[in-house]
N, C-alpha and C positions, 0 to 999 in steps of 0.2 A: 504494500500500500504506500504511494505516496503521500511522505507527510510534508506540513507546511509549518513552520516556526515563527512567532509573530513575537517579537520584543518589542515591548513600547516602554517611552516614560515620556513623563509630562516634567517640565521646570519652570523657574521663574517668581516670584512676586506679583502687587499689584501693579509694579511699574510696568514690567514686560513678561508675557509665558509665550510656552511655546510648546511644541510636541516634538517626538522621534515616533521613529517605527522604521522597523527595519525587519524585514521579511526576507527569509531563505526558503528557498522554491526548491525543488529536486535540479532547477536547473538553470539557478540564477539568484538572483538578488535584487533587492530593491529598497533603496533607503529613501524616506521622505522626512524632510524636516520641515513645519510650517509657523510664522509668525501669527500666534491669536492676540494680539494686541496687548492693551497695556492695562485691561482691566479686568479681574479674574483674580483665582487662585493656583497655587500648585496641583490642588485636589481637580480643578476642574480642568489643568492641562493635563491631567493622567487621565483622567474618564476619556477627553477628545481625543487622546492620544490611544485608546483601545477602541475606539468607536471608528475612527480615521483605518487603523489597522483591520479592522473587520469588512468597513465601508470597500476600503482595496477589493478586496476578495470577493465579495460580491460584484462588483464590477464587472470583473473578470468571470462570472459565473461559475468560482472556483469553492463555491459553500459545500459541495459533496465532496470534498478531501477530508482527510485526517487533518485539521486544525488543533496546534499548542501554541496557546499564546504565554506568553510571560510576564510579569507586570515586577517592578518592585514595591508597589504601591497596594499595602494591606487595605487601604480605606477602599480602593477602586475596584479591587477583587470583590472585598465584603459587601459595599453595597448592590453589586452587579449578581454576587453569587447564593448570597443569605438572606433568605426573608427575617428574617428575626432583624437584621440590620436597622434600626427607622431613621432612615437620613434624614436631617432636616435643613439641605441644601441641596440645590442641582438635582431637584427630582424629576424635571421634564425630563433634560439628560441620562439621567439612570435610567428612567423608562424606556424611554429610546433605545440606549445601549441594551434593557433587557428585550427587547423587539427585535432587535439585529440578531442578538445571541441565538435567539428562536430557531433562525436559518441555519445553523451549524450544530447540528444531531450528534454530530463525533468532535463537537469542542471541550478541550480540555483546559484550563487556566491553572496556572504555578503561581505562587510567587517566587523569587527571588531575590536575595540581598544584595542591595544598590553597594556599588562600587566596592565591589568584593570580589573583580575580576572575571565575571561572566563575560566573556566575550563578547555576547549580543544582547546584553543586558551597557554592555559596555558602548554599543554603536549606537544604540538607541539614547542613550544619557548625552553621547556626543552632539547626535541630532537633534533632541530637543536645545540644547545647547543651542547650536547653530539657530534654529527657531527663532527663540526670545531674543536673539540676537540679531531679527530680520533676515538671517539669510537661508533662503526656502530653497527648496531640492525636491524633487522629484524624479530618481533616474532608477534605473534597473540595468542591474550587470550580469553578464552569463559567466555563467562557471566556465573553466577552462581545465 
């Protein structure tokens, strides 16, 4: 079965946030970095930044793969994973995001611990990076 790997993370303050996501394909790569401005939280460039990463794949009409997404962000997993969770911010968005979920029957979410040297826990932290920092990407690379 091919599977598909979806690293996100969200960065920033109220000044400036931003997203990564960087996805490994069976036969390529794709990193997107995007600026969401300068009003917001950390919390809601992680949610955009799993939402972003799903929205991809759908696109692509790629929702019937094996889907692992990975987040470092306990609060974005719990609200999107846990009903017991009761957010009491960015509820349209979590809805949202749990309406996308929907689409991917073989999705599975990790978390992992931010800058602890996951590789692609590591390019997505880059690209949000780049983000809140205005400079946006969108490119895809083939494995060689």
């Amino acid at each position: 079965m091919n599977k598909i790997k979806i690293y996100t993370d969200g960065g920033g303050n109220t000044n400036h946030i931003g997203l990564g996501v960087y996805i490994i394909y069976p036969w390529g790569y794709q990193e997107i970095s995007k600026y969401l401005g300068n009003e917001g939280s950390n919390n809601i460039a992680e949610l955009k930044a799993i939402k972003e990463g799903l929205l991809v794949l759908c696109k692509k009409k790629l929702e019937t793969n094996h889907v692992m997404l990975f987040s470092d962000s306990k609060y974005a997993l719990g609200v999107i994973n846990n009903s017991w969770w009761n957010p009491k911010k960015n509820i349209g968005l979590i809805k949202g995001i749990k309406r996308i979920v929907k689409q991917f029957p073989s999705l599975k979410m990790f978390h992992v611990k931010g800058h602890a040297g996951n590789p692609g826990n590591e390019k997505a932290d880059k690209l949000a990076t780049w983000g809140k920092n205005k400079h946006e990407i969108n490119r895809f690379l083939k494995k060689t």
